[in-house]
C-alpha positions in Angstrom: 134.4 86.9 55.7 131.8 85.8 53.5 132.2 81.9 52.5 133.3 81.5 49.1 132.1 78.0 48.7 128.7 78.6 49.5 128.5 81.9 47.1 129.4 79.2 44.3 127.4 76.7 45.2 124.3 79.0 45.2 125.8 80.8 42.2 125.6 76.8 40.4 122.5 76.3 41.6 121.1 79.6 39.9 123.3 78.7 36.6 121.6 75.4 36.8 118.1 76.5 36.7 118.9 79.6 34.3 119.8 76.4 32.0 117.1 74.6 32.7 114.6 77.2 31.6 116.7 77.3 28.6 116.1 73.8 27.8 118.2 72.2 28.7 119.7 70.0 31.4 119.5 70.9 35.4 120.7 68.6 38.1 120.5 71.1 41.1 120.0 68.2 43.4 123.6 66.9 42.7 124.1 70.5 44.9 121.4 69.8 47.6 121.9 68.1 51.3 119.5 65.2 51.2 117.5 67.1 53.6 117.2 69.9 51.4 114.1 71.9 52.4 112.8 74.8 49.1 110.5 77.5 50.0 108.8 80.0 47.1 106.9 82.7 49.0 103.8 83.8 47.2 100.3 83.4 46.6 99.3 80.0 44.9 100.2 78.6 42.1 103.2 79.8 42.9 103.8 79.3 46.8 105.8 76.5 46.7 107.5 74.3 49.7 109.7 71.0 48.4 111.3 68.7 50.7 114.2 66.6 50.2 116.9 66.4 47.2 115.0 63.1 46.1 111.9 65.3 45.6 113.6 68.1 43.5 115.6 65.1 41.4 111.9 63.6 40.4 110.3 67.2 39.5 113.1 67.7 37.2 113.3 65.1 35.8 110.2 65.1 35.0 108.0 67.7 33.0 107.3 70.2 35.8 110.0 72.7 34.0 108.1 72.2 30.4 106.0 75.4 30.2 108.4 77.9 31.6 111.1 77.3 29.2 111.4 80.4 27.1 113.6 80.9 23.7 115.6 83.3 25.0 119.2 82.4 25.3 120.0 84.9 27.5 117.4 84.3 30.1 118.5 83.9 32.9 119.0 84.9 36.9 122.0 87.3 37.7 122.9 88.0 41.2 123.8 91.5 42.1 124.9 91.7 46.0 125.6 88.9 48.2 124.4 90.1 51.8 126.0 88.7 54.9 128.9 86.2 55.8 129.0 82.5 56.7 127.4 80.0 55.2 123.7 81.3 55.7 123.0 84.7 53.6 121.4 86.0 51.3 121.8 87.4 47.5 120.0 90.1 45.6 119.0 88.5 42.1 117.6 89.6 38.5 115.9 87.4 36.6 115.7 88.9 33.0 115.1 88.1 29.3 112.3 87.2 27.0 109.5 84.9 28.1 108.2 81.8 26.0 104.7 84.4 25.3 107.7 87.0 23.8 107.1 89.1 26.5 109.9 90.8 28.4 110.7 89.7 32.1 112.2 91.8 34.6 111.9 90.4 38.1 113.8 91.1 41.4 114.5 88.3 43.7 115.5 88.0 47.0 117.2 84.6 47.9 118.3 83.1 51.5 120.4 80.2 51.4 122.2 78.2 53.6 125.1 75.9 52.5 126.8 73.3 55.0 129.5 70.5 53.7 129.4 72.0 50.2 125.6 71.0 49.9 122.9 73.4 50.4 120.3 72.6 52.9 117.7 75.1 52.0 117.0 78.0 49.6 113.9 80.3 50.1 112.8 82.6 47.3 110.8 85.7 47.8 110.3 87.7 44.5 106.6 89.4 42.5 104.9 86.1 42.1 102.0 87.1 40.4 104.5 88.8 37.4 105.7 85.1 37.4 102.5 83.6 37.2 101.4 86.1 34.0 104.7 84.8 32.4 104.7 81.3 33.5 101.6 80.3 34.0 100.1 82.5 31.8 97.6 84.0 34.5 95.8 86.9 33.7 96.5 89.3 36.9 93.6 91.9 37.9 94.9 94.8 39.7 93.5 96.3 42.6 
């Protein structure tokens, strides 16, 4: 049976973030063991490895978020399948809406998470970094 808690945990988490990029308020960490480990697969700028709550509690609260918030109040990430049982699986996830350069964003994500005493201990994200990097960072991507 898959564990309930830890689908809405990681379902809070995502909500959290999705707000965040909003504008407004994100306080993931309140959701994240204190040895919280993050992993972003990809190709830098956007490979990205954060360790500890304390550490995610300091990027947000600080301006990290700034240029990726978008106008769009429907942005957001939407999970379409939960794989797996337990409290270690992993979730199928959309990210859609408009990006702050008015450009639409369509990404797929694949997410593996682990939650243990209500807290998740570590989330890794694998999705097409360099589509996140034209709308984020606003990288200009050369094809090959």
């Amino acid at each position: 049976m898959m564990s309930e808690e830890a689908r809405a945990v990681f379902q809070e988490y995502l909500d959290q973030f999705s707000e965040r990029l909003r504008g407004g308020k994100c306080e993931r960490w309140k959701l994240m063991d204190e040895n919280f480990r993050f992993v972003l697969n990809g190709q830098p700028p956007s490979k990205i490895v954060v360790e500890g709550a304390e550490t995610v509690r300091q990027l947000e609260e600080g301006d990290i978020f700034t240029p990726m918030e978008v106008g769009d109040p429907d942005f957001g990430y939407y999970v379409d399948e939960y794989i797996g049982e337990g409290d270690r699986m992993a979730a199928v996830v959309r990210g859609r809406g408009e990006s702050n350069r008015g450009m639409a964003y369509s990404n797929t994500y694949l997410f593996v998470f682990e939650v243990r005493n209500g807290k998740l201990t570590e989330v890794i994200e694998d999705g097409d970094t360099s589509l996140g990097a034209q709308h984020i960072f606003d990288l200009e991507m050369v094809t090959s």
